[in-house]
C-alpha positions in Angstrom: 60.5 -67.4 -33.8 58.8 -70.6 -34.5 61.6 -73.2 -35.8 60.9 -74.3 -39.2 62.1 -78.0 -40.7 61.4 -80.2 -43.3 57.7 -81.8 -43.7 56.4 -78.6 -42.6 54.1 -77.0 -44.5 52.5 -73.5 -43.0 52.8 -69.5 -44.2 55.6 -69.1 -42.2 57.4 -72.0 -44.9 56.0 -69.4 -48.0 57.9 -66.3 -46.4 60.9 -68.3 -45.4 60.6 -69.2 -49.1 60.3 -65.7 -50.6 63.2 -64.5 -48.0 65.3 -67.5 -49.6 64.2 -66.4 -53.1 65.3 -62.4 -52.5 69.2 -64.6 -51.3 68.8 -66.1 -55.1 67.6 -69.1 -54.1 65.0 -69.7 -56.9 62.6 -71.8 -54.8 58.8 -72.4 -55.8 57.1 -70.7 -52.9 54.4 -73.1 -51.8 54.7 -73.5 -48.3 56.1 -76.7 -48.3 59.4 -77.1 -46.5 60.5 -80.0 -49.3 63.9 -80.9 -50.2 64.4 -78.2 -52.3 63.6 -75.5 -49.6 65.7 -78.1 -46.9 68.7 -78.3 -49.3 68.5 -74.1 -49.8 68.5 -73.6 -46.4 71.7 -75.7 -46.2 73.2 -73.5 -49.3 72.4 -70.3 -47.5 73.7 -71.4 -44.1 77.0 -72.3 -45.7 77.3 -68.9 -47.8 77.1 -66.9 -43.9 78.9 -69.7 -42.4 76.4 -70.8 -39.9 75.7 -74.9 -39.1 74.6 -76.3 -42.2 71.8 -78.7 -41.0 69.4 -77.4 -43.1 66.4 -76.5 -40.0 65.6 -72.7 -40.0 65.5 -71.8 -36.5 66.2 -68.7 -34.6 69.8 -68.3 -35.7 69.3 -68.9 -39.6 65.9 -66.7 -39.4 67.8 -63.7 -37.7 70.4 -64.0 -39.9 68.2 -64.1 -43.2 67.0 -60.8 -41.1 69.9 -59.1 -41.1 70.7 -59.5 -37.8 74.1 -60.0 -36.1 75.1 -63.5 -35.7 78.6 -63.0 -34.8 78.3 -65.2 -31.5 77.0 -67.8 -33.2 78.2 -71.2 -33.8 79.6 -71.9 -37.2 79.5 -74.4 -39.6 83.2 -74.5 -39.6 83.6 -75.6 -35.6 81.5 -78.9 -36.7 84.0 -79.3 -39.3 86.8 -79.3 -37.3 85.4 -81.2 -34.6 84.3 -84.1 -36.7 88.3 -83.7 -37.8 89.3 -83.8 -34.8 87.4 -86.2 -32.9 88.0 -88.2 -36.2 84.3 -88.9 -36.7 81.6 -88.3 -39.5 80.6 -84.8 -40.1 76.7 -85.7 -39.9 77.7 -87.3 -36.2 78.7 -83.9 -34.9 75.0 -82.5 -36.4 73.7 -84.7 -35.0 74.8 -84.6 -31.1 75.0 -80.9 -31.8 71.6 -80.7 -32.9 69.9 -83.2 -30.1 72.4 -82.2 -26.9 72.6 -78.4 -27.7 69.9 -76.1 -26.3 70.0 -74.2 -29.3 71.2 -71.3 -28.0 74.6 -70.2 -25.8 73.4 -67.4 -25.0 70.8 -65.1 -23.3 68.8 -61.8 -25.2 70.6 -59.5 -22.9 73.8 -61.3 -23.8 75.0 -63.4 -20.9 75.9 -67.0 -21.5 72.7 -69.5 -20.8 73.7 -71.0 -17.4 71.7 -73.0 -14.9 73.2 -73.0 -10.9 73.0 -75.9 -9.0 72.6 -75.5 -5.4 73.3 -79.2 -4.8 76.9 -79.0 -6.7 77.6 -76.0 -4.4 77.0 -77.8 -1.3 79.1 -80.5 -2.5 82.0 -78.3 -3.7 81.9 -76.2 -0.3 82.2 -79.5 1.3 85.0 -81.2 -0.6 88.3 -80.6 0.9 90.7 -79.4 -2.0 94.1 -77.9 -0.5 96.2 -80.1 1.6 95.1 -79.4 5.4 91.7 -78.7 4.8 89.5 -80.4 7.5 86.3 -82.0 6.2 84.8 -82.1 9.3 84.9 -78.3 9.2 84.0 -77.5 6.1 81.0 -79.8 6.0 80.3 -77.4 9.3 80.4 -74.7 7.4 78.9 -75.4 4.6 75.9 -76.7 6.9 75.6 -73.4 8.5 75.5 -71.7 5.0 72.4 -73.5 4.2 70.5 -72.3 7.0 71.0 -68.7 5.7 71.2 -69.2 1.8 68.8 -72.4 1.0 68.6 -71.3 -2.0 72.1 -71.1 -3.1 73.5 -74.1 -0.9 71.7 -77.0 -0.5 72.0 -80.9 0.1 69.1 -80.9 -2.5 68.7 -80.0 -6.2 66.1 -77.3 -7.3 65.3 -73.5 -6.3 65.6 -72.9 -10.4 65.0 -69.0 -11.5 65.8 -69.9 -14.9 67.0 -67.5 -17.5 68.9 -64.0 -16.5 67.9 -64.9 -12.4 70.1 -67.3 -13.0 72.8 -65.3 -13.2 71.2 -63.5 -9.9 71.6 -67.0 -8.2 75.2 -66.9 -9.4 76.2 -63.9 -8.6 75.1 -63.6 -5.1 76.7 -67.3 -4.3 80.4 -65.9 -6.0 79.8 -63.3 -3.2 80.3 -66.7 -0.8 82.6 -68.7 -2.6 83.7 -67.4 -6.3 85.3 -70.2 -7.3 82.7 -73.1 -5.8 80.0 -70.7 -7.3 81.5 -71.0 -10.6 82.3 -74.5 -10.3 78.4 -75.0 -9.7 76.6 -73.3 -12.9 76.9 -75.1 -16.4 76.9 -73.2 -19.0 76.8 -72.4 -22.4 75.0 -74.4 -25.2 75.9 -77.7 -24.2 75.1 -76.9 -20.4 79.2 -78.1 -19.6 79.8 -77.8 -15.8 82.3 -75.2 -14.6 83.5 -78.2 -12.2 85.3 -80.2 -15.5 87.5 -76.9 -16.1 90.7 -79.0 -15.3 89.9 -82.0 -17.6 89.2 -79.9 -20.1 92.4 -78.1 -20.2 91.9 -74.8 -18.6 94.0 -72.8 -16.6 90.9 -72.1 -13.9 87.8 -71.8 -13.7 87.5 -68.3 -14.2 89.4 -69.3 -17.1 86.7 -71.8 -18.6 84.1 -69.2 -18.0 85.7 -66.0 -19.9 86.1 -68.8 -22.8 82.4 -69.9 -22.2 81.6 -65.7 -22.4 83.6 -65.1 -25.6 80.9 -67.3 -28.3 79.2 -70.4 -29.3 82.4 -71.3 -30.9 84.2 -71.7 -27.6 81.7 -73.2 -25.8 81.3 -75.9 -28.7 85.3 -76.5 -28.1 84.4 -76.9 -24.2 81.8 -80.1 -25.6 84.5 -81.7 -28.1 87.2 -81.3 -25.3 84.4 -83.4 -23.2 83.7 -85.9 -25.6 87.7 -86.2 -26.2 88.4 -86.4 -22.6 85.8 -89.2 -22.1 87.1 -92.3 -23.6 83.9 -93.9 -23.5 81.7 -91.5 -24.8 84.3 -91.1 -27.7 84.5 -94.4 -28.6 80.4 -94.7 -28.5 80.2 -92.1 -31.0 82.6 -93.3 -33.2 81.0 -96.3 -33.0 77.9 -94.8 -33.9 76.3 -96.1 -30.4 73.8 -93.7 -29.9 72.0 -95.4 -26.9 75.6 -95.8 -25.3 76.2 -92.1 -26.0 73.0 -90.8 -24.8 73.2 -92.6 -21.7 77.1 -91.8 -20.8 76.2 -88.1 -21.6 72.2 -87.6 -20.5 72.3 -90.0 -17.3 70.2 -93.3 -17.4 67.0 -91.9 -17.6 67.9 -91.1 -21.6 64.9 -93.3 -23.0 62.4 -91.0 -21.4 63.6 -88.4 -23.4 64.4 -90.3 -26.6 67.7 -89.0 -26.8 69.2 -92.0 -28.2 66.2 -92.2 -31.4 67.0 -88.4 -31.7 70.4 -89.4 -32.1 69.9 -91.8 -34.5 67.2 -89.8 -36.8 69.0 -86.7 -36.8 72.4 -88.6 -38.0 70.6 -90.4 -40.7 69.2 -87.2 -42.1 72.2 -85.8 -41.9 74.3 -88.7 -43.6 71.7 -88.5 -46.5 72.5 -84.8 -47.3 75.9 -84.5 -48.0 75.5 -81.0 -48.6 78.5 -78.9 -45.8 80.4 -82.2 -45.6 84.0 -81.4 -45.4 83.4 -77.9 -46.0 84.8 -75.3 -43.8 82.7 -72.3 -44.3 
């Protein structure tokens, strides 16, 4: 589905429109995504309790469908987040709308992961009980390599991308379950397995079943990041969204625009103050 916002203006705006209309929305269908259509977008989000940022995408279209949203993130996990990291509402659409993939989850139901190879290498090789040799694990991790290039390397890359990631995963659990685990971020927010401890759980294992459940849990995974990264929390209460893009996209955030993203996306949002403080 193609994801429709405001200033669009196609025939896939008109039967957005009349599905809006049959929800009692009383919109002029003209196939203009205008405030009007925007701010009933927002309404009809709220009513299912789904993110009220007021851009039809895949989750608000299959909804208005009929289809079953109950992994889905809801409007009501912003709410409390912006509660809870003590920030504005329209800052949590905002990073959720720029840094989220848009979706947590695969068609065939899996969490959206991505392995890294590289991470692998480097947990394999990082001594973590008292007596383990580095010498000797850096050995073996070396000799891994040769046979399973793909799953341990020195270097990033050997991508599948979508369910072969999960492929990737599962034959490198077969090696190390833990370090495997470890290695793959996942979820809607692409959160590293490796953070499991900061972020409060009892294992990895743990973080993942959490990161299997919904959306909703894997949206607590990013607030418990931002929470546990005094930096990054105190850039977005500050509203320092080049800081915050750069502590959580790396330095090469300009060349994505993450931090003008930012900044659009929380102005729209602090214009509307339709879903602010409203736990739907």
């Amino acid at each position: 589905m193609k994801t429709l916002r405001h200033g669009d203006r196609s025939q896939a705006v008109r039967q957005l429109q009349k599905t809006l209309n049959q929800k009692g929305a009383g919109l002029v269908v003209d196939g203009d995504y205008s405030d009007a259509t925007e701010a009933a977008v927002r309404a009809y989000q709220l009513k299912v309790g789904l993110v009220a940022d007021g851009v039809a995408g895949d989750k608000t279209q299959a909804s208005l469908a009929g289809g079953d949203c109950a992994l889905y993130l809801r409007n009501s996990d912003l709410v409390a987040a912006a509660s809870r990291l003590d920030v504005p509402l329209s800052s949590i659409y905002a990073v959720n709308e720029v840094e989220s993939s848009g979706k947590g989850f695969l068609a065939n139901g899996k969490p959206a992961i991505l392995f890294e190879r590289h991470i692998m290498y480097r947990q394999l090789t990082t001594p973590s009980h008292d007596g383990d040799d580095a010498a000797a694990l850096q050995h073996h991790a070396d000799q891994l390599v040769i046979g399973n290039p793909a799953l341990i390397n020195p270097k990033p890359g050997g991508y599948a991308g979508g369910t072969a990631e999960h492929q990737r995963l599962s034959m490198a659990r077969l090696i190390d379950d833990t370090a495997a685990l470890e290695s793959a971020s996942w979820g809607a927010f692409q959160i590293m397995g490796l953070h499991w401890k900061r972020l409060g759980y009892g294992s990895v294992q743990d973080f993942v079943a959490a990161m299997s459940e919904g959306e909703s849990q894997q949206f607590d995974a990013f607030t418990r990041f931002i929470e546990t990264d005094p930096q990054l929390h105190k850039a977005l209460k500050a509203s320092k969204w080049a800081e915050f893009a750069k502590l959580y996209n790396g330095p090469n955030y300009r060349r994505n625009l993450y931090d003008i993203k930012l900044q659009r996306a929380f102005e729209r949002h602090a214009s509307c103050e339709c879903g602010q403080g409203v736990a739907a």
